[in-house]
C-alpha angles and dihedrals in degrees: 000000000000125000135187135204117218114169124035119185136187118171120173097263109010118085121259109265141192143196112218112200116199134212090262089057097250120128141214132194112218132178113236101240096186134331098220126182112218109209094201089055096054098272089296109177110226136185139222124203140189115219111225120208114232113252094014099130081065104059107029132101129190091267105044120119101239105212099213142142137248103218120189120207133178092254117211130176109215131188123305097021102306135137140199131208121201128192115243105235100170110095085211096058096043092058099043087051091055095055098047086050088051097052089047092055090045088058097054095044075058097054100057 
């Protein structure tokens, strides 16, 4: 599966956003969590999004439970500004990613 990324946004106060367009020509907005070298995979850059359900700013509160995903990407920066995201296939890789993610997301749990 290959995905693309066509719009990428950061305004002051908002948080930096992608659409993400897949092969079948739908699309999904998602929120960059983090962009995160791991060393042991060759300094290999990775992202982490967060999915965003359509709609959502409708029909949330403060207090309602958001059913999203968390989805990881090789992340690599190209000429001109652009970027490409490729799907992690190897099962290997995945899982070392995760855990890297994981780990990133413990320390800043730590730091508030």
């Amino acid at each position: 599966m290959s995905e693309k990324m066509n719009n990428i946004t950061n305004e002051e106060e908002e948080a930096m956003t992608v659409t993400l367009t897949y092969e079948d020509g739908t699309e999904e907005e998602c929120i960059v969590i983090d962009i995160f070298t791991i060393e042991e995979l060759g300094e290999q850059e990775y992202v982490a999004l967060l999915s965003v359900p359509e709609g959502i700013e409708e029909e949330i509160d403060e207090n309602d439970e958001i059913e999203s995903e968390i989805l990881l990407y090789r992340y690599t920066e190209l000429e001109d500004d652009e970027i490409s995201l490729e799907t992690i296939e190897d099962e290997d890789e995945l899982q070392i990613v995760q855990v890297a993610f994981e780990s990133l997301l413990e320390e800043e749990a730590e730091e508030e």
